[in-house]
C-alpha positions as CSV (number, residue, x, y, z in Angstrom):
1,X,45.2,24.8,38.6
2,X,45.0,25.9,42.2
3,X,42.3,27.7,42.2
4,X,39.1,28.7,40.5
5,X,37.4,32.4,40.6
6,X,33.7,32.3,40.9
7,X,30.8,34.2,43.2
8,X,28.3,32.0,44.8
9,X,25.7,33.3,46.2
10,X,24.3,32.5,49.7
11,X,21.3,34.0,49.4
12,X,19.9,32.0,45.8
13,X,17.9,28.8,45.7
14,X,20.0,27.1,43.9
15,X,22.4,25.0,46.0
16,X,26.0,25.9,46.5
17,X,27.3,22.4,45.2
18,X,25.2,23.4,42.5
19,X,26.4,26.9,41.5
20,X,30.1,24.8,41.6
21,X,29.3,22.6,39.4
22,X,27.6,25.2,37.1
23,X,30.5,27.5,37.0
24,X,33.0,24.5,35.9
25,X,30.8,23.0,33.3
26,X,30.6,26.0,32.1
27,X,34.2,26.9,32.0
28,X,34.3,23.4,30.5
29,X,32.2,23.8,27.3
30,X,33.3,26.9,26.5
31,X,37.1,26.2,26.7
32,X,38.2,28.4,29.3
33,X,39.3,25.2,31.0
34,X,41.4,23.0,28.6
35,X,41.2,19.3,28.2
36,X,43.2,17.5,30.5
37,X,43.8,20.6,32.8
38,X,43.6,19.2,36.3
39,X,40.9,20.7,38.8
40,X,41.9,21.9,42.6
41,X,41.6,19.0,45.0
42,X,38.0,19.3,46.8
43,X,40.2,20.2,50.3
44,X,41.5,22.8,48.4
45,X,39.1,24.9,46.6
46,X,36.8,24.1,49.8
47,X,39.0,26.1,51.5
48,X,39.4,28.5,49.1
49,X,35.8,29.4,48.6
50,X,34.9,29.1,52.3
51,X,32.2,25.9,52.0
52,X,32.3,22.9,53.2
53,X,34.4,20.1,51.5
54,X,31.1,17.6,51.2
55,X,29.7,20.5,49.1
56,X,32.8,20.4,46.4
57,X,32.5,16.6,46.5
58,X,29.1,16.9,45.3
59,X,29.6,18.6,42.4
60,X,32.8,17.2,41.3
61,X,30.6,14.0,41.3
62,X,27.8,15.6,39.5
63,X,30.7,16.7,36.5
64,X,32.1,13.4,36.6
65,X,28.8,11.4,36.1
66,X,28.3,13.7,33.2
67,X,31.2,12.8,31.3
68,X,33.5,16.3,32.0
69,X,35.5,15.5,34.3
70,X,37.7,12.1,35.5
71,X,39.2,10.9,38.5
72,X,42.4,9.3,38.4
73,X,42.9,7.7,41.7
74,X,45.7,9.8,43.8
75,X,46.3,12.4,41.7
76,X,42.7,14.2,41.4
77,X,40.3,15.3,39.1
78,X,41.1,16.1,35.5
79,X,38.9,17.8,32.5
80,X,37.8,15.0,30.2
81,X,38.0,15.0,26.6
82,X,34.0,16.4,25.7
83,X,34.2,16.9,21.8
84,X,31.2,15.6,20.3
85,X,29.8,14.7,23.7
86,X,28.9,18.5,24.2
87,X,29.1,21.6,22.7
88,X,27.7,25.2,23.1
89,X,27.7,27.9,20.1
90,X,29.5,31.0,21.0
91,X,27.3,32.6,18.4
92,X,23.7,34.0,19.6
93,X,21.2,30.8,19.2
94,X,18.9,31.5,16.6
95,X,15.3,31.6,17.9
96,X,12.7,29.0,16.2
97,X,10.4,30.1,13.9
98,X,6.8,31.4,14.9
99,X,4.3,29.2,14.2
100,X,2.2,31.2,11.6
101,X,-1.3,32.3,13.4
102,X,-4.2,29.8,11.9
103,X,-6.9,32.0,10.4
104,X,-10.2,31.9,12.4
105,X,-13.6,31.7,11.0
106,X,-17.0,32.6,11.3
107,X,-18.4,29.4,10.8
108,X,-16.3,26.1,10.1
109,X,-18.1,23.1,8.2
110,X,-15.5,20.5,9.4
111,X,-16.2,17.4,8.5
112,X,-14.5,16.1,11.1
113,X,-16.6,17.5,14.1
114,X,-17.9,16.3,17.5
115,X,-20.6,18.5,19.7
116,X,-18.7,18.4,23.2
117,X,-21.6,20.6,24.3
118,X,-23.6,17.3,24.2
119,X,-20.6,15.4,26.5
120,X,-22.4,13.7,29.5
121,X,-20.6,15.8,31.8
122,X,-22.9,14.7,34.3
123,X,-22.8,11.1,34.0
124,X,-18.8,10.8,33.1
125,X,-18.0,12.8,36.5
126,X,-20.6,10.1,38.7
127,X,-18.7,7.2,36.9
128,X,-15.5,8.2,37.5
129,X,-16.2,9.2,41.0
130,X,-17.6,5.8,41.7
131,X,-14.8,4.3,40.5
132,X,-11.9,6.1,42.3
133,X,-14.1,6.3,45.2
134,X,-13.2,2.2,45.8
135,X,-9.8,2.5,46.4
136,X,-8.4,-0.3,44.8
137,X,-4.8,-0.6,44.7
138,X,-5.4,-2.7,41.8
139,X,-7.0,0.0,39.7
140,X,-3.7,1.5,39.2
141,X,-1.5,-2.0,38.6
142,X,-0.1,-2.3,34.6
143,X,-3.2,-4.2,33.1
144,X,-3.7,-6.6,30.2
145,X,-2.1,-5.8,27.5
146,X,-4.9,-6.4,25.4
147,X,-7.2,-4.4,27.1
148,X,-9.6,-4.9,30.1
149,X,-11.3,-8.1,30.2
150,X,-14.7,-6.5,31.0
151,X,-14.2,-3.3,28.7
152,X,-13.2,-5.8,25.9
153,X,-16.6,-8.2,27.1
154,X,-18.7,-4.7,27.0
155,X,-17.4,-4.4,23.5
156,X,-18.5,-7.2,22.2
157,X,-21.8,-7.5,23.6
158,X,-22.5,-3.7,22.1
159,X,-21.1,-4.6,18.7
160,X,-23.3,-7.9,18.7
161,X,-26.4,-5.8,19.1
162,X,-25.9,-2.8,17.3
163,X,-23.2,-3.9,14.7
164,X,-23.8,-7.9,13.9
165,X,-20.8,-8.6,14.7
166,X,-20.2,-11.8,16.4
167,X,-16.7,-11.9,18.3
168,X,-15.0,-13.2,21.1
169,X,-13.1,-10.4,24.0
170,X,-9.9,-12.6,23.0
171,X,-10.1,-11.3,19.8
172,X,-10.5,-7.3,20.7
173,X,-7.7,-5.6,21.3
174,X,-7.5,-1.6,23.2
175,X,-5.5,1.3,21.9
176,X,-5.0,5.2,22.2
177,X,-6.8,5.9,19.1
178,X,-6.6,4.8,15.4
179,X,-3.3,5.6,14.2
180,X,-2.3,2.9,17.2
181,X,-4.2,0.5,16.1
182,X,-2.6,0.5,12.8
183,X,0.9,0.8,14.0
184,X,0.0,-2.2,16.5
185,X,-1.6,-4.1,13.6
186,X,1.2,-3.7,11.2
187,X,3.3,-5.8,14.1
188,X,1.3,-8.5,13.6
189,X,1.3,-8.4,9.9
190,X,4.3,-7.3,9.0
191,X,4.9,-4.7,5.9
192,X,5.7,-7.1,3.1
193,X,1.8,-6.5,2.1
194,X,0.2,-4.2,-0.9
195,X,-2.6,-2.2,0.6
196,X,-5.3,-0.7,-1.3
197,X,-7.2,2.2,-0.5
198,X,-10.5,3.9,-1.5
199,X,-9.6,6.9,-3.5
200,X,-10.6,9.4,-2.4
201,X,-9.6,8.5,1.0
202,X,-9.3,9.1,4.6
203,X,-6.1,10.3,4.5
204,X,-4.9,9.7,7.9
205,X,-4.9,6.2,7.6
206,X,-3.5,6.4,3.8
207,X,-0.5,8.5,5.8
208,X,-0.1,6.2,8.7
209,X,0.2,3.0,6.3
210,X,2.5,5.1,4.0
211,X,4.9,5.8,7.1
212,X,4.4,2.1,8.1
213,X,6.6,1.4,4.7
214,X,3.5,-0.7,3.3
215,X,3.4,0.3,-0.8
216,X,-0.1,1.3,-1.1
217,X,-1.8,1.6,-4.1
218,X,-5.3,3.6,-4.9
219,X,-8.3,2.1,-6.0
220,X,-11.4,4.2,-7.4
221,X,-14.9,4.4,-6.3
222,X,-18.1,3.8,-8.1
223,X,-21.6,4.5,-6.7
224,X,-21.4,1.2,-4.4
225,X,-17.6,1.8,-3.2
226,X,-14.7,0.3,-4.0
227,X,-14.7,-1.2,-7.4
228,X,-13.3,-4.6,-6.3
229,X,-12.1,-5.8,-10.6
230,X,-10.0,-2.8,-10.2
231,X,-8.6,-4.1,-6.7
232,X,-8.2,-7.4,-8.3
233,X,-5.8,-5.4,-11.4
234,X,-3.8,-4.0,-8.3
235,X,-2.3,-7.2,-7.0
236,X,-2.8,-6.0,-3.3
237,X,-3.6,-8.6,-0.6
238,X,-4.8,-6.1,1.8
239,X,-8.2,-3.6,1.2
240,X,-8.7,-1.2,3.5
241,X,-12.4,0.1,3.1
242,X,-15.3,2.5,5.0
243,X,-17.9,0.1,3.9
244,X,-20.9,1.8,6.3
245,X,-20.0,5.3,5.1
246,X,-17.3,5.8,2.9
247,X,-15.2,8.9,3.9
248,X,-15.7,10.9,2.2
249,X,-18.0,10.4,-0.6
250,X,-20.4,9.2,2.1
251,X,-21.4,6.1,-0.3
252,X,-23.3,3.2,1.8
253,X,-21.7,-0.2,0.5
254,X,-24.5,-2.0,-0.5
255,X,-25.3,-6.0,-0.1
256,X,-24.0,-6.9,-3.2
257,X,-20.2,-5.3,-3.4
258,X,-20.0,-5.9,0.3
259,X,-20.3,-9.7,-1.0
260,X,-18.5,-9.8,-3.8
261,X,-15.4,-7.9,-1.8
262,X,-15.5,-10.9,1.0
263,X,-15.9,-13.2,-2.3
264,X,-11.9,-11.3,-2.8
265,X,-10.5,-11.9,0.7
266,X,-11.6,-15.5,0.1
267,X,-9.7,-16.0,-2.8
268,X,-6.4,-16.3,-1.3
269,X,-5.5,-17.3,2.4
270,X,-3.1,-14.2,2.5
271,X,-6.1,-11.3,1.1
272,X,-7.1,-9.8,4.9
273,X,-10.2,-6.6,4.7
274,X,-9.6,-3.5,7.0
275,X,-13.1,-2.6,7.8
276,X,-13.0,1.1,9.4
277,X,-16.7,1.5,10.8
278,X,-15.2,4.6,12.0
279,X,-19.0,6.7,12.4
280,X,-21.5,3.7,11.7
281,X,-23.7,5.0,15.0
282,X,-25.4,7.8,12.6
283,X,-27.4,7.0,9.4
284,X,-30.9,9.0,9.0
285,X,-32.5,6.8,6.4
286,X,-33.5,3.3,7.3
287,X,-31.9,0.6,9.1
288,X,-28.0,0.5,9.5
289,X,-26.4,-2.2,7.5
290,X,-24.5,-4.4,9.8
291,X,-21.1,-4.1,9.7
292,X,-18.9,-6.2,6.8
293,X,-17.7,-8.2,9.8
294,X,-20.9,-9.8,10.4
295,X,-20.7,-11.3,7.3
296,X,-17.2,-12.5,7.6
297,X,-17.9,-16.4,8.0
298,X,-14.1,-17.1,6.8
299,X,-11.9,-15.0,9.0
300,X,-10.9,-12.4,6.6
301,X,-12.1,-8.9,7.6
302,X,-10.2,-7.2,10.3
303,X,-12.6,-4.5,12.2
304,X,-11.8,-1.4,13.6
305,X,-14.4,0.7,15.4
306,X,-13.6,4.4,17.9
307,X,-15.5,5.8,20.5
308,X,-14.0,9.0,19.4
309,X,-16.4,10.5,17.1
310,X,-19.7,8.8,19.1
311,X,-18.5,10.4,22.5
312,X,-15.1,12.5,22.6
313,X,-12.1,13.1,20.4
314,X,-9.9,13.3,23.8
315,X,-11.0,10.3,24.8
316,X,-8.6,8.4,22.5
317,X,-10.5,5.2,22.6
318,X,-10.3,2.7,19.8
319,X,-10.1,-0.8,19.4
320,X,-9.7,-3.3,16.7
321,X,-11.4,-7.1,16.3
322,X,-9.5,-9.8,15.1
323,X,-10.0,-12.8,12.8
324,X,-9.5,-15.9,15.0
325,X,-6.6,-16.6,12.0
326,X,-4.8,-14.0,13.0
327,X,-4.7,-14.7,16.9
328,X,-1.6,-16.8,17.0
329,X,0.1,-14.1,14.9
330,X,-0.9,-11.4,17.8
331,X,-0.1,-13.6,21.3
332,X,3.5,-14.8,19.5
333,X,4.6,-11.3,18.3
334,X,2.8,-8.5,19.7
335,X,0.9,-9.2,23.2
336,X,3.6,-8.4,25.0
337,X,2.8,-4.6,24.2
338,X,1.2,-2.7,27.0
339,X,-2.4,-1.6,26.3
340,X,-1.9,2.1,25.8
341,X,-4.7,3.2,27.5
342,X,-5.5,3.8,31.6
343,X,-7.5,1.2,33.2
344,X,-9.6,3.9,34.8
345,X,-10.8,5.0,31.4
346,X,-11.3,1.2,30.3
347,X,-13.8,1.0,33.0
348,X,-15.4,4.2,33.2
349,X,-16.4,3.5,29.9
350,X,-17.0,-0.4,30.3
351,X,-19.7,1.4,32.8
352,X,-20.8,3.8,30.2
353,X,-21.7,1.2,27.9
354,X,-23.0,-1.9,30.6
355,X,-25.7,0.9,32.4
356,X,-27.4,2.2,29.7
357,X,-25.6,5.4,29.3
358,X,-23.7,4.9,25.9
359,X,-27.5,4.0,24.0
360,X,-29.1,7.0,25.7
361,X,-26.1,9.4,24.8
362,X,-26.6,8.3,21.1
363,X,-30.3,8.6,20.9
364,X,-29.5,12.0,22.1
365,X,-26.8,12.9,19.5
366,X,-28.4,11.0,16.6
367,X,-31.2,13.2,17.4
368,X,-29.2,16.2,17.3
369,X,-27.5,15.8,14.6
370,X,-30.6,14.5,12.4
371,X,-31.9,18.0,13.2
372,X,-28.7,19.9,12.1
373,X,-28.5,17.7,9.1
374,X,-32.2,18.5,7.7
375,X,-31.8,22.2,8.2
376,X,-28.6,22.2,6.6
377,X,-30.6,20.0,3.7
378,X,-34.0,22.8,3.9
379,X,-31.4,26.0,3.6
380,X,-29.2,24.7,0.6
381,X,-32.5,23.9,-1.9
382,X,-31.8,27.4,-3.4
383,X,-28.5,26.5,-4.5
384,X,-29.6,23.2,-6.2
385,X,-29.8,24.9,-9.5
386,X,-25.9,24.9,-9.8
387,X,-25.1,21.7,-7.5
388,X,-26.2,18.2,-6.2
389,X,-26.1,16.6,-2.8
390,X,-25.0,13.4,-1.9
391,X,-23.6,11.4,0.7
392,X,-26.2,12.9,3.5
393,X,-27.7,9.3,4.5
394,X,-25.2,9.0,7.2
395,X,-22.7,10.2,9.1
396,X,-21.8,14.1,10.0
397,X,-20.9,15.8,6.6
398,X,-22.6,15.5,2.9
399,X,-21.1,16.8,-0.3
400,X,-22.0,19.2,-2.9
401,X,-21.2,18.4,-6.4
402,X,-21.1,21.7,-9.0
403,X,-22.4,21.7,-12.2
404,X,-21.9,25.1,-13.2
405,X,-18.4,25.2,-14.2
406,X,-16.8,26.7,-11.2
407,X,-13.9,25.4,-9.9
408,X,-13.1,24.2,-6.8
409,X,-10.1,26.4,-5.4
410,X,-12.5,29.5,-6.6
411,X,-15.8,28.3,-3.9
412,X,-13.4,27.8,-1.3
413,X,-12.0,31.1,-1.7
414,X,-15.3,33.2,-2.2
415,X,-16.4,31.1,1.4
416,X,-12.9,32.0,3.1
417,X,-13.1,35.8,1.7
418,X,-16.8,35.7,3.7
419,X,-15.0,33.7,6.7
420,X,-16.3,30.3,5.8
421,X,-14.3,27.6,5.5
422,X,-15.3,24.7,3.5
423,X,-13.5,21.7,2.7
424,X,-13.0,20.2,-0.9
425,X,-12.8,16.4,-2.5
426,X,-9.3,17.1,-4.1
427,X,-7.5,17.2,-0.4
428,X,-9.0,13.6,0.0
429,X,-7.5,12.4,-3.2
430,X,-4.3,10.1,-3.3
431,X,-4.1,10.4,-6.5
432,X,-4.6,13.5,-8.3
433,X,-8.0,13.6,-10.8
434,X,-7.4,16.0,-13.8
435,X,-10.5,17.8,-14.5
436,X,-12.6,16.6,-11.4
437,X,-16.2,18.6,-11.5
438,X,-16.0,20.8,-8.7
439,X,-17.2,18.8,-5.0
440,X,-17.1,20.5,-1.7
441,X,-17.7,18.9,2.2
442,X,-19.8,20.1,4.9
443,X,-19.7,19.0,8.0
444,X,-22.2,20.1,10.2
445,X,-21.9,18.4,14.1
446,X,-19.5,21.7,15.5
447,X,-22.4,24.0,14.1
448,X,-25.7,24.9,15.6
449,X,-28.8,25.3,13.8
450,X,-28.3,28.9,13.6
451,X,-24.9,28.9,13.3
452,X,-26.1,26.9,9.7
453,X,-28.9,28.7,8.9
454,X,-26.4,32.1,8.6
455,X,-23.5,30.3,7.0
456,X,-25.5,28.8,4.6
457,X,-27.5,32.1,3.3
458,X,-23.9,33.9,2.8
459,X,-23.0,30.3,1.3
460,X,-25.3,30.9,-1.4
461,X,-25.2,34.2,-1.8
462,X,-21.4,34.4,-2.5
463,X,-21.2,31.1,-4.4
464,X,-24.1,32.3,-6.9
465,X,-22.6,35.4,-7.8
């Protein structure tokens, strides 16, 4: 081949060794230009298209470090063998699929909500200006893996006071949220572990272990939690458990099962506790129990806590704390992992929580949310005739049971056909309940008062009829 028949265009943006090297690789895929068909010599098709050699050369290197083409030295370029390494469809590429439009509602009881209208806007914009304004190279250096010293320190102190949790910052480790943590934990465990789960569940984390190839294995709930002579039956080593407010019955663990599940992971140097305290910040009746950790005098519970639901989802802030037996484990197979998050949002919220700003923004939100919580309470007592609260001693969400004989999938569609949507126990299940009376979730941070005081009246008014 002597030559080769294409426009290029003086007057585009894209570069002329580009447009060459377009037109062959092109040419190329679609066959137009056999395998083994030798190109014109850069002198050559220079001439021929009028541009200067060095601009040929560039995009006969550009093919060539792409696999199309090779040079055999003194005899030129020739088309390379691209099967497999390449290919493009002469038929029309079929477009992907639209994802199908989400259905919008009046008023969604999520019980998964955070108020961002309450976000210290204010405060987190003075931080973070304070912070860049110091100009430290070494802001923006790869940190410890672990996590900021002084973030992890701040950690420590706050879950001390408001948690009774007594730890050590070598024992905290940082990560970009919850599912993270567990991936990062499963490296220093391994996956040759049976973990149980409250059933019903959160079933984020029941997923996460699932994909993590633990077997996993349901255990039921009674009024205090977990039932821990049914975990015993299971032959797991591992409980994972929502001790402060089980999600999402909303059951407080009381003294006694908290004990005799510690009694469980003390029976066998292998048995570990995951202790989610994933919302312990809001309870509305009494004191908060201290976290299961506080208790942990042998080294067996393993406690994760988020900032996520206590200050923002985006945030992507979690940590976990570490039994002192597990240490070794971490800094011999995992601590050469990067921490995941940005030293800039280590310290911004290391500042957050050292000034005073963190106990001030929770006042403010447990406040807020207390309020929401007894209007919601006030504005369902005319449906307690056909159903039963629970669960609304903590947390952002509290369950109504049925005892009137309708079923589940029927409430949830009279509230969607109203545009309400309300969230049933069933989707929270691992294992699937035959004949389960009829419970439904309402979450009520993303709502305002008013926004409940409505829901709820059409709430009753559909569900009663």
């Amino acid at each position: 081949m002597n030559e080769l028949t294409m426009n290029l265009r003086t007057d585009s943006k894209t570069p002329l060794y580009e447009q060459i090297y377009r037109y062959i690789k092109s040419d190329i895929q679609n066959g137009k230009i056999p395998k083994g068909e030798k190109l014109p010599s850069t002198r050559g098709l220079s001439k021929y298209l009028e541009v200067s050699r060095s601009t040929v050369e560039l995009a006969y290197e550009q093919l060539l470090s792409e696999g199309y083409v090779e040079a055999e030295p003194y005899k030129g370029f020739f088309v390379a063998q691209i099967e497999g390494l390449y290919h493009i469809s002469r038929e029309k590429v079929k477009e992907p699929e639209k994802k199908k439009q989400e259905k919008i509602y009046r008023y969604d009881f999520t019980p998964n909500g955070v108020d961002l209208k309450s976000f210290p806007y204010h405060v987190w914009r003075k931080l973070s200006k304070e912070i860049l304004m110091d100009d430290r190279t070494e802001l923006f250096r790869s940190g410890e893996p672990q996590g900021e010293y002084g973030f992890r320190n701040a950690i420590c102190s706050y879950l001390y006071q408001a948690r009774g949790v007594d730890c050590q910052p070598e024992q905290v480790v940082i990560g970009a949220g919850s599912d993270y943590i567990l991936m990062l934990l499963s490296m220093i465990l391994g996956t040759a572990h049976r973990i149980a789960l409250e059933d019903p569940s959160y079933k984020q984390a029941y997923r996460v272990l699932a994909g993590l190839s633990y077997e996993t294995v349901p255990v039921s709930l009674d009024k205090n939690g977990m039932k821990v002579s049914e975990l015993r039956e299971t032959g797991a080593d591992i409980a994972y458990v929502t001790p402060s407010h089980q999600y999402p019955t909303g059951i407080v663990m009381p003294m006694k099962r908290r004990m005799e599940l510690l009694k469980w992971a003390q029976e066998d140097e292998g048995h570990y506790i995951i202790e989610d305290d994933y919302d312990s910040e809001f309870r509305y009746k009494g004191k908060p129990i201290p976290a299961l950790k506080g208790y942990d005098k042998n080294e067996r519970v393993i406690y994760l806590g988020t900032f996520s639901k206590s200050i923002a989802p985006a945030i992507r802030l979690s940590y976990m704390v570490l039994p002192r037996t597990l240490l070794g484990q971490y800094r011999e197979g995992s601590s050469f992992i990067q921490s995941t998050v940005s030293k800039v949002d280590q310290l911004i919220v290391q500042r957050f929580i050292e000034e005073g700003y963190y106990e001030r923004h929770l006042n403010k939100t447990r406040a807020m949310y207390k309020s929401r919580h007894d209007v919601l309470i006030e504005e369902l007592k005319p449906l307690m005739k056909m159903c039963a609260i629970s669960g609304e001693h903590a947390g952002v969400h509290l369950l109504l049971t049925f005892r009137n004989g309708i079923t589940e999938e029927e409430l949830i569609r009279r509230a969607e056909k109203n545009g309400i949507r309300v969230y049933g126990m069933s989707a929270y299940r691992i294992k699937e309940k035959k004949e389960e009376t009829a419970t439904i979730l309402l979450g009520y941070a993303n709502l305002s008062e008013t926004q409940i005081r409505e829901a709820v009246k059409i709430l009753a008014e559909c569900w009663r009829n």
